[in-house]
C-alpha positions as CSV (number, residue, x, y, z in Angstrom):
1,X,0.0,0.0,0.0
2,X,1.5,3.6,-0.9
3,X,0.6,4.9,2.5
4,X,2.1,2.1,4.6
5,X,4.0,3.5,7.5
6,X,3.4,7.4,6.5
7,X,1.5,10.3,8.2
8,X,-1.1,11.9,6.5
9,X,-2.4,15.5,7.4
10,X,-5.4,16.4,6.9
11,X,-5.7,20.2,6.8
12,X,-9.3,21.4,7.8
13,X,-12.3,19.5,9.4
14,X,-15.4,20.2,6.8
15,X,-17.3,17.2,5.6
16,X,-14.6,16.7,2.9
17,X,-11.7,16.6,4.9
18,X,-13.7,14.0,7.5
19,X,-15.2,12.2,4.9
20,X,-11.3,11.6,3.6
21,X,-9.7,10.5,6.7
22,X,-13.0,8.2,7.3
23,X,-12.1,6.5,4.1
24,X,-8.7,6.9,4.5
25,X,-8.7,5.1,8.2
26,X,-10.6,1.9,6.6
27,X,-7.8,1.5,4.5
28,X,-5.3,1.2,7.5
29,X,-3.8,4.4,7.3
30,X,-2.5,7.3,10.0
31,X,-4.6,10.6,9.7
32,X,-4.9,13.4,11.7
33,X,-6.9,15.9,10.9
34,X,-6.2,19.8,11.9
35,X,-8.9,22.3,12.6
36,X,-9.1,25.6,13.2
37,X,-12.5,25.4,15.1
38,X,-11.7,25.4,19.0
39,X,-13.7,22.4,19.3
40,X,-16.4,19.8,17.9
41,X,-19.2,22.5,19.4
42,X,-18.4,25.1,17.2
43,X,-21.3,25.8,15.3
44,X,-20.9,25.7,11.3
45,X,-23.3,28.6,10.0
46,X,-24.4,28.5,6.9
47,X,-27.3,26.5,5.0
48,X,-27.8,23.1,4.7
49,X,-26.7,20.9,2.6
50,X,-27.8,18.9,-0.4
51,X,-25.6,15.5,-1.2
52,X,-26.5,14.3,-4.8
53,X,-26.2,10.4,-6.3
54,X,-23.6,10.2,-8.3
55,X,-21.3,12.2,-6.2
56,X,-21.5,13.1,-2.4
57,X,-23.6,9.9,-1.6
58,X,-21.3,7.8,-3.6
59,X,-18.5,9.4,-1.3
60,X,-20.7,8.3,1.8
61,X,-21.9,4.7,0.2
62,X,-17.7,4.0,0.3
63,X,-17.9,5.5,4.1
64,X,-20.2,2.8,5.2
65,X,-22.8,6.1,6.0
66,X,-25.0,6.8,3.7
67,X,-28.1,5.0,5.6
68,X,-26.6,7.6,8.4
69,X,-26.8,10.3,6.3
70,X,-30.5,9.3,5.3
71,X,-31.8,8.9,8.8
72,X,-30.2,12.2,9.3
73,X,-31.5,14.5,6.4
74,X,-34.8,15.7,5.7
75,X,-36.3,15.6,2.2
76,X,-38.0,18.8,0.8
77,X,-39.9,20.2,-1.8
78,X,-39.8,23.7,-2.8
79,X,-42.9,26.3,-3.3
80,X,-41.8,29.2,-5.9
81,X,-43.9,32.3,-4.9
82,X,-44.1,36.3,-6.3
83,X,-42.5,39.4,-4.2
84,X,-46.2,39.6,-2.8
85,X,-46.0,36.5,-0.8
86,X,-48.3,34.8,-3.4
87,X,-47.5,31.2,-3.6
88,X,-47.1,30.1,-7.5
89,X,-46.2,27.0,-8.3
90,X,-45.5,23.8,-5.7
91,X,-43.0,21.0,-6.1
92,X,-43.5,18.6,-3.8
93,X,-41.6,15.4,-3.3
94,X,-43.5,11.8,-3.7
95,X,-41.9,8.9,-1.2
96,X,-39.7,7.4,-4.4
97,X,-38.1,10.2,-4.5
98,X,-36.9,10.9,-1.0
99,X,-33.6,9.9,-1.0
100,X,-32.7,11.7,-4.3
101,X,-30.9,14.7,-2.6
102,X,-32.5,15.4,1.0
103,X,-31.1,18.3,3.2
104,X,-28.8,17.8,5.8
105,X,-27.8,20.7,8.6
106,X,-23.9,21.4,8.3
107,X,-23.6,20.2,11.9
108,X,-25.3,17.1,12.0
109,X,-23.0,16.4,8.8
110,X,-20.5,17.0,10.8
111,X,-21.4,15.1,13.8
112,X,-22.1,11.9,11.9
113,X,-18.8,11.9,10.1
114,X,-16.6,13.1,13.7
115,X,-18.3,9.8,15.5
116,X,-17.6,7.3,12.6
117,X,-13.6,8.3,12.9
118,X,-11.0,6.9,15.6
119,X,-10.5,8.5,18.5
120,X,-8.3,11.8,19.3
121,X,-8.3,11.6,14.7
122,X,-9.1,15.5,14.8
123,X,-7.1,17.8,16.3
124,X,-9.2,21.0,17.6
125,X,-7.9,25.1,17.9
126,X,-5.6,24.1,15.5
127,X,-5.1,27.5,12.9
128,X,-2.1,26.3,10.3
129,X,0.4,29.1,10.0
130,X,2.5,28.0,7.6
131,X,3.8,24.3,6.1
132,X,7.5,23.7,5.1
133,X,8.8,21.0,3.5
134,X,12.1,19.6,5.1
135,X,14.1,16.4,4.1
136,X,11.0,13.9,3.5
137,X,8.8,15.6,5.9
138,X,6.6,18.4,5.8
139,X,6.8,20.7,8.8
140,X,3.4,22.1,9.8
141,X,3.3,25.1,12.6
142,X,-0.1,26.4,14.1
143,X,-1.3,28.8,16.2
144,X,0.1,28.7,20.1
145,X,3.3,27.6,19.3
146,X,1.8,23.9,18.4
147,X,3.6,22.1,15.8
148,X,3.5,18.2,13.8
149,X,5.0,16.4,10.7
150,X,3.7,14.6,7.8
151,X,4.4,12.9,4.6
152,X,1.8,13.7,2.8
153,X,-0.2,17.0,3.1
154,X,-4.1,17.2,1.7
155,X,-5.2,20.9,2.0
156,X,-8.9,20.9,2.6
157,X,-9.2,24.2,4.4
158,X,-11.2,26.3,1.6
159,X,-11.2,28.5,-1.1
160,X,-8.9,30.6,0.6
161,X,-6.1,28.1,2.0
162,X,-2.5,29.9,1.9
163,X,-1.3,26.0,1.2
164,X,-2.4,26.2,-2.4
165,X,0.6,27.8,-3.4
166,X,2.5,24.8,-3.4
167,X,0.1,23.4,-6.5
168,X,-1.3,25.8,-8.2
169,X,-0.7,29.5,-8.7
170,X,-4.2,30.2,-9.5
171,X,-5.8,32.7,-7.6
172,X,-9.8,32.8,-6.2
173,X,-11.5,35.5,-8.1
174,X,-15.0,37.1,-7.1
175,X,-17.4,36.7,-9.5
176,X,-19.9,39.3,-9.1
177,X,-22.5,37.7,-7.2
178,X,-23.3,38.5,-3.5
179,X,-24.9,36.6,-0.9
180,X,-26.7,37.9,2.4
181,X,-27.2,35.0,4.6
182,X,-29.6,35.3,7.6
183,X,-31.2,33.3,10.3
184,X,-34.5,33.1,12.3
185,X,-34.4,30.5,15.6
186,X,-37.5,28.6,16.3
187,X,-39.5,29.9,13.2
188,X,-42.3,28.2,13.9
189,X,-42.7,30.4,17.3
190,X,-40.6,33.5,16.2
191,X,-42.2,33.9,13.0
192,X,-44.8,31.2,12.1
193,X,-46.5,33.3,9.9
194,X,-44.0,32.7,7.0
195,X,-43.1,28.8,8.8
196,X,-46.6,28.0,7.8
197,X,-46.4,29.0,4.3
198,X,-43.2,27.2,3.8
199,X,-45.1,23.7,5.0
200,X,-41.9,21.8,5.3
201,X,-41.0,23.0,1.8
202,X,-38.0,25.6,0.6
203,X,-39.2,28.4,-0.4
204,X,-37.9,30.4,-3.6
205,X,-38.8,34.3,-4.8
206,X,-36.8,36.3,-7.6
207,X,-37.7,39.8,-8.8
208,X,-35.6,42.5,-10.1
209,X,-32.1,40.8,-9.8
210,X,-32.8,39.4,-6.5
211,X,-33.2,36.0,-5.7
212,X,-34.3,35.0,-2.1
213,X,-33.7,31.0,-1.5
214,X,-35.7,29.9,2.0
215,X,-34.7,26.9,4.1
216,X,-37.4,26.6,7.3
217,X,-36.0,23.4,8.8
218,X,-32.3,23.9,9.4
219,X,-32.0,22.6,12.9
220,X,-34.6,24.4,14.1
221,X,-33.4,27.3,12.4
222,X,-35.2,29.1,9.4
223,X,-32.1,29.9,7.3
224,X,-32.3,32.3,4.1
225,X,-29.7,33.5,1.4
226,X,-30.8,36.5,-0.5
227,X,-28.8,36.7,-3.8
228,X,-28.2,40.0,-5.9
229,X,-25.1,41.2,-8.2
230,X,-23.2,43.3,-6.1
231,X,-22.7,47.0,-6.6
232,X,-20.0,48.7,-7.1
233,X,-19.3,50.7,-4.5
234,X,-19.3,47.9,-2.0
235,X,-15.7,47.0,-4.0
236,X,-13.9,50.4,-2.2
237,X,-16.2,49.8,1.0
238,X,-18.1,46.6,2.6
239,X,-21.1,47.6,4.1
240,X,-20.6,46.5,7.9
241,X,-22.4,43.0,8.2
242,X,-21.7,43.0,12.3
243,X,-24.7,45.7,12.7
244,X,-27.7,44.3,12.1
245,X,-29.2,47.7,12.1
246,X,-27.3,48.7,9.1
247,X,-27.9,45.3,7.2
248,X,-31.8,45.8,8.2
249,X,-31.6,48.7,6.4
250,X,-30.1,48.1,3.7
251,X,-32.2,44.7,2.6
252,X,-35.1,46.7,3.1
253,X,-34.5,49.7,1.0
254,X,-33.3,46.9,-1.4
255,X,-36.4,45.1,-1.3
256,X,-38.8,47.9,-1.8
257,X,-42.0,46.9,-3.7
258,X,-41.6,43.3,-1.8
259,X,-44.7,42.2,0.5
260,X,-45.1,42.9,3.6
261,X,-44.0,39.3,4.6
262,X,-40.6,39.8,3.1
263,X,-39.6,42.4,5.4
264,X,-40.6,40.5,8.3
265,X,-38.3,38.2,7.6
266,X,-35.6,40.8,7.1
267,X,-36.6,42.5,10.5
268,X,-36.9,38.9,12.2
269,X,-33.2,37.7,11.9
270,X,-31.0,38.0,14.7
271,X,-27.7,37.4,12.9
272,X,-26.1,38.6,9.0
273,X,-23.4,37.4,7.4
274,X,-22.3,38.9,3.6
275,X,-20.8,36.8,1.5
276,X,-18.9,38.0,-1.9
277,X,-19.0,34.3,-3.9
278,X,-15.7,33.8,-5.5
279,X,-14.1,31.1,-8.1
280,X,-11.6,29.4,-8.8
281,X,-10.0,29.3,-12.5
282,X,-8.8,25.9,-12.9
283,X,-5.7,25.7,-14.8
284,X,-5.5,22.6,-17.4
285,X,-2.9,21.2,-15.3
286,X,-1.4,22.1,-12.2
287,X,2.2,21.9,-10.9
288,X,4.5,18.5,-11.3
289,X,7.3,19.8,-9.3
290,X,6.6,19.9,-5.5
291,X,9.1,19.1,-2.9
292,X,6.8,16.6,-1.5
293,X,3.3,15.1,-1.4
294,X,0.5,18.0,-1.1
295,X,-2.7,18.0,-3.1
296,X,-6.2,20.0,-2.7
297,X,-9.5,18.8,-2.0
298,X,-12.9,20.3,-1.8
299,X,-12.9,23.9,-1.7
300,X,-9.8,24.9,-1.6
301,X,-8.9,22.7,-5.0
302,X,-12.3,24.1,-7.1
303,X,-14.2,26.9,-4.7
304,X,-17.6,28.3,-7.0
305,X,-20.3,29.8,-6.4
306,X,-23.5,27.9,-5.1
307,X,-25.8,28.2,-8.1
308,X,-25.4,24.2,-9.2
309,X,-25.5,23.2,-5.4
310,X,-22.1,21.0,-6.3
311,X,-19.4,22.3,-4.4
312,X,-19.8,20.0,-1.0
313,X,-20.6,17.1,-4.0
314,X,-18.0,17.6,-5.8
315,X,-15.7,18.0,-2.8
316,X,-17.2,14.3,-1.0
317,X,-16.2,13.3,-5.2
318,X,-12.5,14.4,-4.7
319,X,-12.4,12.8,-1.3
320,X,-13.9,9.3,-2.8
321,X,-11.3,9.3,-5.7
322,X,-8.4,10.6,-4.0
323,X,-8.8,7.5,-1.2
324,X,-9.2,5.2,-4.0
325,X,-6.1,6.1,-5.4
326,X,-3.9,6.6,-3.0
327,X,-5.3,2.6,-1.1
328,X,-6.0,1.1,-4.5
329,X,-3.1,-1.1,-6.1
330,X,-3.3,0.9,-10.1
331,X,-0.2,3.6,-8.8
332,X,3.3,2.6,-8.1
333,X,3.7,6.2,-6.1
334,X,2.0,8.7,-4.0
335,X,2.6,11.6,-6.7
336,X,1.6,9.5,-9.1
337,X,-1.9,8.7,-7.5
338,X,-2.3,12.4,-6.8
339,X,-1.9,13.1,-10.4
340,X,-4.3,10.8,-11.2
341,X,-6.8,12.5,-8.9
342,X,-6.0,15.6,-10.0
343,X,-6.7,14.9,-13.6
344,X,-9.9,13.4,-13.3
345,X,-10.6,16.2,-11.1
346,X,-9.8,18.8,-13.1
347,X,-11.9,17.5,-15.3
348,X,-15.4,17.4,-13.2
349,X,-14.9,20.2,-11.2
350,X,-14.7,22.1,-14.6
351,X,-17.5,21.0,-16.2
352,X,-19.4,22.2,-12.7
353,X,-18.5,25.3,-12.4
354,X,-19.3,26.3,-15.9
355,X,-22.6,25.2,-14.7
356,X,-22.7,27.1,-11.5
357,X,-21.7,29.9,-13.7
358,X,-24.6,29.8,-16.1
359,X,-26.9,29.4,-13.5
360,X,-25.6,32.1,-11.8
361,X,-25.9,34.8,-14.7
362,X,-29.5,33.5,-15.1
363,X,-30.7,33.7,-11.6
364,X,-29.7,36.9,-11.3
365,X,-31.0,38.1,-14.4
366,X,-34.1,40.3,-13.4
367,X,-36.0,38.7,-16.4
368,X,-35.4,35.4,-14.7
369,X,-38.5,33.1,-14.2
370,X,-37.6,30.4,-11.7
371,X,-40.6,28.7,-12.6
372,X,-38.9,26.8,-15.2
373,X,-36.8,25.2,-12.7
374,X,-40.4,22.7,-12.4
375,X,-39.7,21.8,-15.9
């Protein structure tokens, strides 16, 4: 086996990097896994997420957790309705179609994949500084003085890992876009006017460049990203996204014309966060030459947009084929397994975000009728 006897570092504790050293660990191999978070309670904010056949359940079929991930997730329809509240089309799910791509809170993700790994596998409050390669080790220092060694480095830390460096010199570009991400606790007490519209379904509204995507069942959160191009001023100064006040504002003056129910929401959430989406260009190849074993995975090897709902799928994708051929018995070295990966992912993570892109330009189109997402 290539990995006999060697250390593998796992950079970053998303669902990629776990689901990696889950697969990795059935294989027989060392992992440790290094996290900035200060510990497993730190809560992941952000939407849920979607895993698709073909891809991220594939990645947690090899696990051994899919049937976890099932028990776990919550299927959903989605209701499309107008910037009056008006509900306009309904697509509901029928029971053969549950376990197609059901929803899954980043935490309980999380959760599932942290219990299925060996014991003291991740290592918390650990923020990587830098990585150096010496003799046939790499050198890895963190924050507090805390240092560790490794023969072979995978960077899944996210679209903006300072590891990359060492691969590809590709930089993350922004790509227009801008996401305001909000959340309401306990919808179906704090606002249960709009929980009872949603009826266990997403909810989607786009009008005049703005696209509002509604998700009333995050662990018992209702969570909502409100999509938009961003202007141009906010490139020499980001509004401040700490004051609710000022966001409030904002989204409101934005959303004038929108019902009544729409502001609500707005006024309702206790908590902003603004999000510029960025991309990626990936480069027909990437570097041969490295002093020694380091490849990306997840975001910080493709980051895109949202607008295909891929990225996580296409990371728990990178994880799945990377395992296989770094365990399997097709390479006679570690490089040469990684560039194997990296090939075939090249290749995929291409092809998705050119779709993200599209979809991008024509959700935020303010001719854009989301209705024919039905269809």
């Amino acid at each position: 086996m290539l990995l006999e006897g060697k250390n593998v570092a796992i950079i970053g504790a998303g669902p990629v990097g776990l689901t990696l050293a889950r697969l990795l660990q059935l294989g027989g191999v060392q992992v440790s896994v290094y996290e900035r978070d200060f510990d497993s309670e730190t809560r992941i904010w952000g939407g849920t997420l979607d895993l698709h056949k073909g891809s991220g359940q594939d990645a947690l079929a090899a696990a051994g957790l899919l049937d976890k991930y099932f028990e776990r997730a919550i299927p959903m329809g989605v209701k499309f309705a107008d910037k009056h509240g008006k509900i306009l089309a309904t697509k509901s799910l029928t029971p053969e179609h549950f376990n197609d791509n059901p929803e899954i809170n980043r935490n309980v993700l999380r959760t599932l994949l942290l219990d299925s790994l060996e014991p003291e596998t991740v290592y918390w409050d650990h923020q990587l500084l830098e990585a150096e390669p010496k003799n046939t080790k790499w050198n890895l220092f963190f924050n507090k003085g805390k240092q560790a060694k490794a023969d072979l480095v995978i960077v899944a830390n996210g679209g903006m890992s300072k590891l990359r460096r060492y691969v590809t010199d590709e930089k993350v570009q922004q790509t227009g876009s801008f996401i305001v991400q909000g959340d309401i606790k306990m919808p179906e007490i704090n606002f249960s006017e709009f929980y009872q519209i949603c009826d266990h379904h997403r909810l989607m509204v786009a009008s005049g460049g703005n696209l509002l995507v509604v998700n009333p069942l995050n662990n018992e959160a209702l969570t909502y990203g409100l999509i938009f191009e961003m202007p141009n001023a906010w490139e020499q100064q980001m509004p401040d996204f700490s004051s609710r006040n000022t966001v409030i504002k904002l989204l409101q003056e934005r959303l004038a014309g929108w019902g009544d129910l729409y502001h609500q929401l707005i006024a309702k959430t206790t908590q902003f966060v603004g999000l510029p989406t960025r991309v990626l260009p990936l480069a027909e190849n990437w570097k041969q030459h490295r002093p020694l074993p380091i490849t990306l995975i997840g975001d910080a090897a493709h980051v895109m947009p949202p607008f295909a709902g891929m990225g996580v799928n296409i990371g728990l994708l990178d994880a799945k084929l990377l395992a296989e051929n770094l365990l399997g018995s097709k390479f006679d070295s570690i490089m040469a397994g990684i560039s194997g990966y990296e090939a075939s992912m090249l290749e995929y993570a291409r092809e998705a975000a050119d779709e993200s892109r599209i979809n991008e330009l024509e959700m935020r189109d303010p001719a854009f009728d989301f209705r024919s997402l039905l269809f």
